[in-house]
LUMLUMZA-678441 format. One line per 3 residues: number of its first residue (from 1); for each residue x, y negated, z of C-alpha. Coordinates in Angstrom, 3 decimals. Layout:
% LUMLUMZA-678441
NUM	X Y Z; ...
***
This chain:
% LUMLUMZA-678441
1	-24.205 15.810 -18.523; -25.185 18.013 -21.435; -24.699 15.603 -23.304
4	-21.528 14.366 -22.745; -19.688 17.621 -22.470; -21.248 17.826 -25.884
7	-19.456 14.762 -27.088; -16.590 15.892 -25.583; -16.359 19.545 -26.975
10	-17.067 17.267 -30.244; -13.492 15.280 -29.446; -12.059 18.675 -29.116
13	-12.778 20.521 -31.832; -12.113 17.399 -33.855; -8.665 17.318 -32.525
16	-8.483 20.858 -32.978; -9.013 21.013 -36.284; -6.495 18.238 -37.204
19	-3.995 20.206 -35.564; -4.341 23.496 -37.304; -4.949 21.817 -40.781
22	-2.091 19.942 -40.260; 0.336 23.557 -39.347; -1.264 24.913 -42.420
25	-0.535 21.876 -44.738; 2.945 22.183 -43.428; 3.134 25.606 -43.772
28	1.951 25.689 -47.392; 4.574 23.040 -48.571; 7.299 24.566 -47.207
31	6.611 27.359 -49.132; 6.100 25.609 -52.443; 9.680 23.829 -51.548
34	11.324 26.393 -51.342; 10.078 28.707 -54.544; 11.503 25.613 -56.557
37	14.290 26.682 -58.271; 16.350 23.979 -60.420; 18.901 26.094 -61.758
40	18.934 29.978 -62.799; 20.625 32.116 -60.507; 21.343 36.075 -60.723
43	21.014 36.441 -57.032; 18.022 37.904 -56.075; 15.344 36.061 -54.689
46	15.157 35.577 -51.167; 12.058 33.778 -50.427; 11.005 33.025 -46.477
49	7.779 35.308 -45.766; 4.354 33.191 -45.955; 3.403 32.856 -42.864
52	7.065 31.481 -41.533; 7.204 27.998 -40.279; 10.729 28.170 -39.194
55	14.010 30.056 -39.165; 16.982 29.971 -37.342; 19.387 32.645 -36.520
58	17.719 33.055 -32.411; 14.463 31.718 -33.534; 11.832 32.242 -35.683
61	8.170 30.386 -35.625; 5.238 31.750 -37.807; 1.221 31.070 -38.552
64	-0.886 33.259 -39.608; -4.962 33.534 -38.811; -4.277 30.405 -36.374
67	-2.132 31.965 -34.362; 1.198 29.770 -33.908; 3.922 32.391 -32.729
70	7.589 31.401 -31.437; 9.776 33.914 -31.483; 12.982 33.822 -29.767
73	16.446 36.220 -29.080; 18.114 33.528 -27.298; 17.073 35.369 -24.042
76	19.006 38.828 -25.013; 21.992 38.114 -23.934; 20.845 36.888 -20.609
79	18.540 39.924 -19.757; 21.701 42.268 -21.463; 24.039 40.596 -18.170
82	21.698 40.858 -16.037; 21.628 44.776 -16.755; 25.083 44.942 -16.427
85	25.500 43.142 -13.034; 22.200 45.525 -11.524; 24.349 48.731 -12.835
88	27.878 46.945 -10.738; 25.200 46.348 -7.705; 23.719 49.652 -6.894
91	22.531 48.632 -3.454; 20.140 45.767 -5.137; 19.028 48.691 -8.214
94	17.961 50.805 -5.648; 15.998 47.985 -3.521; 14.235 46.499 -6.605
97	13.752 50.224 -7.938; 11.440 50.745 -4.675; 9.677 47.627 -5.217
100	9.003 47.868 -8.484; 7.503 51.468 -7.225; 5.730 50.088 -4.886
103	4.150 47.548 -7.976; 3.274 51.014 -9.617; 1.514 52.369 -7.078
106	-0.412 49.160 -6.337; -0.946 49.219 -10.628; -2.681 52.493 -10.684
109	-4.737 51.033 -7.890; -5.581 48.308 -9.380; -6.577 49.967 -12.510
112	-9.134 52.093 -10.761; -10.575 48.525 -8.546; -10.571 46.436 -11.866
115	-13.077 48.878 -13.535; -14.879 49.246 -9.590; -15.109 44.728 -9.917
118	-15.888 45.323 -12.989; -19.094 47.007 -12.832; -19.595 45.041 -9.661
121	-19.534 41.914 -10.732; -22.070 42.983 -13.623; -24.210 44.173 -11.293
124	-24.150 41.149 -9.102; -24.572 38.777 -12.505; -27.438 40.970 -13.797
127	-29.095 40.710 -10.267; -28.282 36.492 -9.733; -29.958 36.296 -13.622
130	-32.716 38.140 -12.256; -33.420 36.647 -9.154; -33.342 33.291 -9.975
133	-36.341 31.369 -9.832; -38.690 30.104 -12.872; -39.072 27.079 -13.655
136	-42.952 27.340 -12.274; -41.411 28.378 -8.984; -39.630 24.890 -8.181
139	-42.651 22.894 -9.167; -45.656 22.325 -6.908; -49.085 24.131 -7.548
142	-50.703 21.068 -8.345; -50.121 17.578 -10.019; -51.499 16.041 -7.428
145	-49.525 14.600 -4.105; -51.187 14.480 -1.258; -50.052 12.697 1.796
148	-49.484 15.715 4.058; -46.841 16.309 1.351; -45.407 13.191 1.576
151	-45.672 11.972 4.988; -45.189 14.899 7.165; -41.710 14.868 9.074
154	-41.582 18.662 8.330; -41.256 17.937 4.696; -38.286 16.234 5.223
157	-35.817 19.171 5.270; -33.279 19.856 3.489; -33.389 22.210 1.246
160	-30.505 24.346 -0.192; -29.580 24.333 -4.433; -29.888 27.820 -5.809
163	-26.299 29.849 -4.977; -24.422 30.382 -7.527; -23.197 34.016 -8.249
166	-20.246 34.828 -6.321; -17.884 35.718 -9.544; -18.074 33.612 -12.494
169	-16.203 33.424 -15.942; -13.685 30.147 -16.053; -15.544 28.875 -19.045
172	-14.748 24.623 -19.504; -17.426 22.595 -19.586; -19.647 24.747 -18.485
175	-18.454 26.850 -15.200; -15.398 24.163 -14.795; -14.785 20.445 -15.880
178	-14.005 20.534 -19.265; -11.357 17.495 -18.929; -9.802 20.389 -16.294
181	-8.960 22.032 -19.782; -5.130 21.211 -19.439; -4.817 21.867 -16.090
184	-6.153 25.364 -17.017; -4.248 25.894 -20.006; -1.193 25.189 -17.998
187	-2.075 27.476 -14.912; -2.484 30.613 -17.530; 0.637 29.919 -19.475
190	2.513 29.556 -16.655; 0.956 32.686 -14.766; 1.635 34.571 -17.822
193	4.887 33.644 -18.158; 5.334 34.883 -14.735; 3.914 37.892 -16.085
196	5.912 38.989 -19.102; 8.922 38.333 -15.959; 8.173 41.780 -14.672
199	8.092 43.818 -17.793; 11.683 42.146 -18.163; 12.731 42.467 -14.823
202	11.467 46.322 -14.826; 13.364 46.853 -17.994; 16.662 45.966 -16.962
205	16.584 48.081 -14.186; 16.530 50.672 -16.498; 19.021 49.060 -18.874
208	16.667 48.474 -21.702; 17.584 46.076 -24.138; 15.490 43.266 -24.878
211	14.858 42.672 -28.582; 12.939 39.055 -28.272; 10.955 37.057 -26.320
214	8.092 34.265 -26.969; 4.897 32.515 -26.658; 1.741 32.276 -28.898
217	-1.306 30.087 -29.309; -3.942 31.343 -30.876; -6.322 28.345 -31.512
220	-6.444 27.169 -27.770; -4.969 29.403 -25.831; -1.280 30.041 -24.840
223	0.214 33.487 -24.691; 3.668 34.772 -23.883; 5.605 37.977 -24.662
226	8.481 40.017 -24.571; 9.440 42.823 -26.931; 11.547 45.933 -26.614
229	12.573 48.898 -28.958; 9.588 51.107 -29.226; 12.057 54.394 -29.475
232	13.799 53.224 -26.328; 10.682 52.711 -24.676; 9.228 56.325 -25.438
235	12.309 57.624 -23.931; 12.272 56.457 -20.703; 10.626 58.959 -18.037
238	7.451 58.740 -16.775; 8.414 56.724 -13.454; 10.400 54.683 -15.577
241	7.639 53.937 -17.651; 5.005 53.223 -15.277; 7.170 50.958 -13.750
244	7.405 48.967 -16.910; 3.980 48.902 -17.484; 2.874 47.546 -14.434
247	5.314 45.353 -13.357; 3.711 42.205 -14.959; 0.718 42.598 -13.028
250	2.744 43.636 -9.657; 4.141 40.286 -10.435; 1.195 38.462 -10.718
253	0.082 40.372 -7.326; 3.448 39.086 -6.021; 2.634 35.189 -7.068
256	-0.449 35.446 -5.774; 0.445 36.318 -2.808; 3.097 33.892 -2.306
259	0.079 30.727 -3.013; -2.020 32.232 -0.370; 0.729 32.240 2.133
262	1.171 28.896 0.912; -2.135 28.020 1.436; -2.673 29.325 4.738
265	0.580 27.336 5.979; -0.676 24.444 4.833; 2.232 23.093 2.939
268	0.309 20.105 1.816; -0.144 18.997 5.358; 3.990 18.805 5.180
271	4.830 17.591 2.054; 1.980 14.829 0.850; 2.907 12.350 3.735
274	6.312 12.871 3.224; 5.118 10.743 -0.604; 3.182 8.270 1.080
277	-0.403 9.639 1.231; -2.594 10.120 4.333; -5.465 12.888 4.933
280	-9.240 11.870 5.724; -10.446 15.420 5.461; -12.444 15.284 8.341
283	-14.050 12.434 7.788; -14.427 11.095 4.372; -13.642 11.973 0.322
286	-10.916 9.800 -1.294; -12.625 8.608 -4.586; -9.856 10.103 -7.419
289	-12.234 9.590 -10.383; -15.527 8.404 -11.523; -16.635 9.690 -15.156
292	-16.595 6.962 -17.553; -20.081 7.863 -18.568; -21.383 7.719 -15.201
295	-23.848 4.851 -13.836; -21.239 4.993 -10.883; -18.370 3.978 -13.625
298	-17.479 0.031 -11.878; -19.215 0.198 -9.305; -17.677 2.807 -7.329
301	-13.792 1.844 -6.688; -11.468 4.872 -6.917; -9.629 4.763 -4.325
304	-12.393 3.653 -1.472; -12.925 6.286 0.908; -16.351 7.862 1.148
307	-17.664 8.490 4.676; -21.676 8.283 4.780; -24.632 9.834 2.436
310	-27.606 7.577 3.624; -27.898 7.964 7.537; -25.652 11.472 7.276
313	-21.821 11.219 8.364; -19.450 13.261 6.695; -17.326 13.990 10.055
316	-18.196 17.573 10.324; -16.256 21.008 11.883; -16.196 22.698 8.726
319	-14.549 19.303 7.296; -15.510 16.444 4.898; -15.497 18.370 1.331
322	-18.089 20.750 2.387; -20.154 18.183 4.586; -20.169 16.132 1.323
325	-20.863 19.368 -1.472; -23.820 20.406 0.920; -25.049 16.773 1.332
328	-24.986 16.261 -2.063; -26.187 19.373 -3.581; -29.646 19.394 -2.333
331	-32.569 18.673 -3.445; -34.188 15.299 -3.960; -38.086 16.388 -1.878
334	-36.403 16.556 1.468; -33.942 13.531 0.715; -35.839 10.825 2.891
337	-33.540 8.820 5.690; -34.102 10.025 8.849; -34.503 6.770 10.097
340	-36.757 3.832 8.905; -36.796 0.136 8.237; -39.554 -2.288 10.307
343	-40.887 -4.505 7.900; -43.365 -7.400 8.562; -47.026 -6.026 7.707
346	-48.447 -8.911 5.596; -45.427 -9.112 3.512; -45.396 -4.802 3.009
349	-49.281 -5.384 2.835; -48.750 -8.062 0.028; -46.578 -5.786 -2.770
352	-48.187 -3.806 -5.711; -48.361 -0.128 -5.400; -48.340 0.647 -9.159
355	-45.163 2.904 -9.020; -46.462 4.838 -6.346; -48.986 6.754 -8.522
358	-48.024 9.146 -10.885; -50.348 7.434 -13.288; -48.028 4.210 -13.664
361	-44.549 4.290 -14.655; -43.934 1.068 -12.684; -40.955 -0.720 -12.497
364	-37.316 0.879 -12.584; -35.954 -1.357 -9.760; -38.346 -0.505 -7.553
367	-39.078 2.503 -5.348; -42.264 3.538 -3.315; -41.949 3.260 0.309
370	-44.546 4.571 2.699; -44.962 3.883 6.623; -43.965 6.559 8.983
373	-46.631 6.250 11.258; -50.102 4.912 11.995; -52.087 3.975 9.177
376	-50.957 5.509 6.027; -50.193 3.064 3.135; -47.929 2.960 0.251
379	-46.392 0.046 -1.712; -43.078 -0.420 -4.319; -40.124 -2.331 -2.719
382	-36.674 -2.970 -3.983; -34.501 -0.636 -1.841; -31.815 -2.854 -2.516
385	-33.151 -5.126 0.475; -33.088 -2.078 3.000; -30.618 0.974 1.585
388	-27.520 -1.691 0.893; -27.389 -4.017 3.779; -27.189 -1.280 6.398
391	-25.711 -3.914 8.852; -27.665 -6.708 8.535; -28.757 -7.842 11.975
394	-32.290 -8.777 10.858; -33.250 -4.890 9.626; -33.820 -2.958 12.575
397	-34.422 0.846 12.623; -37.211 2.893 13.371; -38.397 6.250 14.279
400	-42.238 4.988 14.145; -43.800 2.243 14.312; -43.985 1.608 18.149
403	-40.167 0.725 17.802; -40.589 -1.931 15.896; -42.090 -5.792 17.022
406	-45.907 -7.306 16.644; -47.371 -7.436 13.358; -44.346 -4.941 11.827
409	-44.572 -1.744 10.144; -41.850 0.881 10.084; -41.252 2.376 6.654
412	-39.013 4.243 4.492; -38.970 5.906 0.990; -41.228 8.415 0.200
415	-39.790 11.721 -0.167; -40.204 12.142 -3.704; -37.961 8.799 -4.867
418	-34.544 10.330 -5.163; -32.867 7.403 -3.658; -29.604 7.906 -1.132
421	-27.029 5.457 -0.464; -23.174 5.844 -0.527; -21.177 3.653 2.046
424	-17.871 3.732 1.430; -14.650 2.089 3.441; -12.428 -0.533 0.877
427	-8.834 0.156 2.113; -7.158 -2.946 2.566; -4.931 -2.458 -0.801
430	-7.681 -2.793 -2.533; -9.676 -5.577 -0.947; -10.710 -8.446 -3.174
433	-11.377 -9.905 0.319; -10.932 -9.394 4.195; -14.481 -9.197 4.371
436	-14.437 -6.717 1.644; -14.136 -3.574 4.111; -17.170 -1.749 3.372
439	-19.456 -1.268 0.090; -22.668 0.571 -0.024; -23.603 1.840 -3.357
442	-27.392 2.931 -3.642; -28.071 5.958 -6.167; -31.311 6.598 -7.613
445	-31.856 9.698 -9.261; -30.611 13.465 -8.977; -27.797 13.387 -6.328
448	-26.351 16.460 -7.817; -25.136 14.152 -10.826; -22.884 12.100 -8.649
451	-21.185 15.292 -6.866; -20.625 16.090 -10.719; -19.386 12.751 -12.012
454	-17.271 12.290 -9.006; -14.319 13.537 -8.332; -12.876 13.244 -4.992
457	-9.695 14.242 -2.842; -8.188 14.566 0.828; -5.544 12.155 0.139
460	-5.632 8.814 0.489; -2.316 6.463 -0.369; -0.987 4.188 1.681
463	0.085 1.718 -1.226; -1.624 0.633 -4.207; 1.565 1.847 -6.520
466	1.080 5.264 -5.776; -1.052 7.519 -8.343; -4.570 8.187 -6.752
469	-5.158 11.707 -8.333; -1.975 13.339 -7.821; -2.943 15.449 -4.854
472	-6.094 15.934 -6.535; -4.724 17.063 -9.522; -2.508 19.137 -8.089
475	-5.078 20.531 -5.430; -6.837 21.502 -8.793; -3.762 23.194 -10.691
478	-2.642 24.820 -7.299; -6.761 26.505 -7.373; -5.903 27.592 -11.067
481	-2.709 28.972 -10.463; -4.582 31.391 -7.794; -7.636 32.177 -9.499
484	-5.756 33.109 -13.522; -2.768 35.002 -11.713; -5.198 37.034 -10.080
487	-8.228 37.256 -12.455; -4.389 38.468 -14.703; -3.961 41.168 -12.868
490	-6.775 42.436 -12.779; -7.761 41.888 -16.355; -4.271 43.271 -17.652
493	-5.244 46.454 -15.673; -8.607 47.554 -17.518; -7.968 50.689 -18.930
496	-8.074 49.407 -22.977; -5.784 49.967 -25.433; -4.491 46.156 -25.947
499	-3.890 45.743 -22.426; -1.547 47.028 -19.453; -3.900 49.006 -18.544
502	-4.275 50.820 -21.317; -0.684 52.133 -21.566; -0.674 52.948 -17.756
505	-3.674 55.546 -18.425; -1.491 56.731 -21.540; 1.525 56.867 -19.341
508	-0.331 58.631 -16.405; -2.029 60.632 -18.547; 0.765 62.108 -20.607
511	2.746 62.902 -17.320; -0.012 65.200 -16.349; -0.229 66.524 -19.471
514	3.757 67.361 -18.938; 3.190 68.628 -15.274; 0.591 71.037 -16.355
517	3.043 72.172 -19.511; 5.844 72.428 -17.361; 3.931 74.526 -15.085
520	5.747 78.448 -15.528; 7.988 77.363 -17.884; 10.709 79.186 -17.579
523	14.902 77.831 -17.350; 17.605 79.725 -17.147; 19.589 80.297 -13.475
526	22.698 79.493 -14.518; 22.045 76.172 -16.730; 20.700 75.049 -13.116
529	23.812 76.329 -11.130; 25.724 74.400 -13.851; 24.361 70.985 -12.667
532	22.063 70.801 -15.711; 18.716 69.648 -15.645; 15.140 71.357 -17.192
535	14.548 69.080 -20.176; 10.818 69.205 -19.870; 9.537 67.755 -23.238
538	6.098 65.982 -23.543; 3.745 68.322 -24.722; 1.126 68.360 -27.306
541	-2.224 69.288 -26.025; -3.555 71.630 -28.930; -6.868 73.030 -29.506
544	-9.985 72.212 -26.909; -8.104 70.390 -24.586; -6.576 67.914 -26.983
547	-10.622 67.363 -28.127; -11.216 66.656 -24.236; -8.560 64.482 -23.597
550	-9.569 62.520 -27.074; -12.796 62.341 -25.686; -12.434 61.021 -22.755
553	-10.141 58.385 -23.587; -12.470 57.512 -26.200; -15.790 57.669 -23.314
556	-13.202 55.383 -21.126; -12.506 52.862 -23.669; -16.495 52.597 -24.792
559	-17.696 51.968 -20.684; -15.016 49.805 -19.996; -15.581 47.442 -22.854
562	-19.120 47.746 -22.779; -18.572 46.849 -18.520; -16.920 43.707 -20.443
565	-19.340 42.296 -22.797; -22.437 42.636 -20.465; -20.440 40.654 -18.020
568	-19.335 37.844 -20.659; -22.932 37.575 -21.766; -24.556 37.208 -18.266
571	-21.730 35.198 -17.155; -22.970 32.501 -20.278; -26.662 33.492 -19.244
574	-26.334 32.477 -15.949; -23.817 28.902 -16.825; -26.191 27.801 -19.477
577	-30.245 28.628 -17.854
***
């Protein structure tokens, strides 16, 4: 695995770089173009800045320290009408004003809880980094196996993979598929889009003007903006402009929302067989995808339907998916069937027993066996002749020995071989014959490498024409969209100076910096029986308290982005050991 998501970060940053070079080529003889002059001229010189790509009256697209930036006032006039027809509709002004206040509210909340996860989710990191066992801890005491350890039915348990901490960084390749890396890029654009919607929104219910709107890249990832005149901005009043500031997150609150509810309708259930597709979630995993690098790559049909891990059916209450992530996330020691195979004595009696010591490599195709019961002996057998002909009227199965006829042994693998065996149903689009209705697939090796180079799905189609993965993929992008738009809000709310957040504690904190000015001020009687209003101007904090206030924004800043690193660095620590 480490290997190929090395390969493929190689593609990437291969394509990557082609990309960018090829921008900057561009960029570089556009400029040169353009500074040829053939004939004198008295005008002065008008020459497009160096970073500019393109220019056109609305738009304008620009590189500079690979960052691609499209800027765009093609939007003005459409957020400028919309201004107008909120001032005509008072009723609606008023009824987005309160919701939008109510997205202010739940902003300065989430400010204070995205500094409380935070700190949490360092805390649970550092303690999952901790915790976790050595690599002495998952390894026996001794090199040597004894039988006890081998034969003994309560050695045959199943036991659980180390839990992964319960908040992670979305890092491809390493906490996600990195061939997952469009669906991810398209889930955050699209969630920040969806974003930079409420700071527009919010600013034409104050009439605002918007000046331009856009999106970025910056090497890999998309970004999206909108931009409005700073002066303007400073004007507005405080509720105004806490509004403002917190309406793209309110919005991605909103969104989020809306995908649970979604979710917990279970609008797939309505609209996939509408297109043709049929659910097996509580019994079996659709095969969507099989990694090209996989051993599994031909031999496992996408499309078959997977419904049994050795002598373990997937039917379960909590559904398929998890029966099939818990079967196949376990460790190999306690992976024996629970059944065996009677075998004729002589003929067990009669095969070598080289690859049963861990002295001999043996041979690859063959795996040690060992009787259940009785007298204990081991030999190597092709598990081929027991693990993929799980109907064949001639094996029978066994709990011991005494199940099995005269002169017959009952056997299985010994725990220690990392064998299990996939049986999956053929569905009849995709039967090279009638007889063709079930395969079984025999793994040997880490069963955690084939829940990884796997991929599998609820849905299965009902015709061969119809795309495999596209409830899968969308399953996938539908997870995203939840788990950016809210990991947006609450990252957009950290009190720092480049984000939302940020400006809300600026905002917040200069309106308590006016309350407390305005506190004994004194206005004049009759200005206020004239209908005027105290113009309470923001004040400047002088002297000590200006220090303190300095200060603490400063001490705020410092925690909060310390808070950040320590949780990027033990979010890598705990991906990568």
């Amino acid at each position: 695995m480490a290997g190929r998501n090395t390969a493929e970060l190689e593609h990437l940053a291969f394509w990557l770089s082609v990309f960018w070079s090829s921008l900057y080529a561009w960029r570089h003889y556009r400029n040169r173009s353009r500074r040829t002059s053939t004939l004198p001229t008295l005008a002065p010189a008008t020459w497009p800045s160096s970073t500019e790509l393109f220019r056109s009256p609305a738009t304008r697209i620009t590189l500079s320290k690979c960052h691609l930036r499209y800027q765009s006032t093609a939007w003005n006039a459409l957020h400028q009408s919309s201004s107008a027809r909120l001032v005509k509709r008072d009723n609606w002004r008023r009824a987005l004003r309160f919701a939008y206040d109510v997205g202010s509210v739940l902003g300065v909340m989430g400010m204070a809880g995205s500094v409380l996860l935070l700190a949490w989710t360092t805390v649970q990191l550092a303690s999952s980094l901790y915790s976790r066992p050595g690599l002495s801890d998952s390894l026996p005491q001794s090199g040597v196996l004894h039988k006890r350890d081998i034969l003994d039915d309560e050695d045959s348990v199943v036991h659980p993979a180390q839990a992964a901490p319960a908040l992670q960084l979305i890092i491809p390749g390493l906490t996600t598929p990195l061939h997952h890396l469009p669906l991810l890029l398209i889930a955050l654009l699209t969630t920040q889009v969806i974003h930079e919607c409420g700071h527009a929104v919010a600013a034409a219910l104050d009439a605002l003007p918007l000046t331009s709107a856009g999106l970025g890249l910056t090497i890999l990832l998309p970004s999206a903006f909108v931009a409005f005149p700073s002066e303007d901005t400073e004007a507005l009043p405080p509720r105004s402009r806490t509004r403002l500031v917190s309406a793209g997150a309110f919005h991605n609150l909103v969104f989020w929302l809306a995908l649970c509810a979604a979710a917990r309708v279970h609008t797939s259930d309505l609209v996939w067989p509408v297109f043709g597709y049929r659910d097996v979630s509580q019994y079996g995993r659709v095969v969507v995808g099989v990694d090209e690098h996989s051993p599994l790559y031909g031999h496992l049909p996408t499309g078959a339907v997977i419904y049994k891990v050795g002598d373990e059916s997937l039917v379960s209450q909590d559904g398929a998916e998890q029966r099939w992530e818990t079967l196949m996330s376990t460790r190999a020691r306690g992976s024996v069937p629970s059944l065996g195979w009677c075998a004729e004595e002589a003929w067990f009696s009669a095969q070598d027993d080289a690859c049963c010591s861990s002295r001999h490599a043996g041979v690859p195709s063959l795996s040690c066996f060992a009787t259940v019961s009785g007298v204990a002996s081991q030999r190597c057998v092709d598990p081929l002749r027991f693990l993929q002909s799980p109907t064949d009227e001639h094996l029978r199965r066994c709990v011991s020995s005494t199940d099995c006829g005269h002169n017959q042994l009952c056997i299985r693998p010994r725990g220690d071989q990392e064998l299990v065996s996939i049986t999956v149903h053929i569905p009849p689009w995709l039967r090279a014959a009638e007889a063709d209705m079930e395969r079984t697939i025999v793994w040997q090796g880490d069963r955690s490498e084939v829940f990884e180079e796997v991929e599998t799905g609820d849905w299965l189609p009902n015709y061969r024409w119809l795309p495999k993965g596209l409830p899968f993929v969308w399953s996938a992008l539908f997870s995203y969209f939840k788990m950016l738009t809210l990991s947006l809000y609450f990252f957009n709310l950290l009190p720092l100076p480049v984000l939302d957040g940020g400006q809300l504690f600026d905002v917040l904190d200069a309106a308590w910096a006016t309350r407390q000015s305005a506190v004994g001020e004194e206005f004049p009687m009759n200005h206020i029986e004239d209908g005027e209003e105290p113009m309470v101007s923001r004040s400047v904090v002088t002297g000590w308290r200006y220090e303190a206030k300095t200060r603490i924004r400063r001490a705020v800043h410092i925690a909060v982005c310390t808070l950040l690193a320590l949780c990027i660095i033990l979010s890598l620590a705990n991906a990568y050991f």
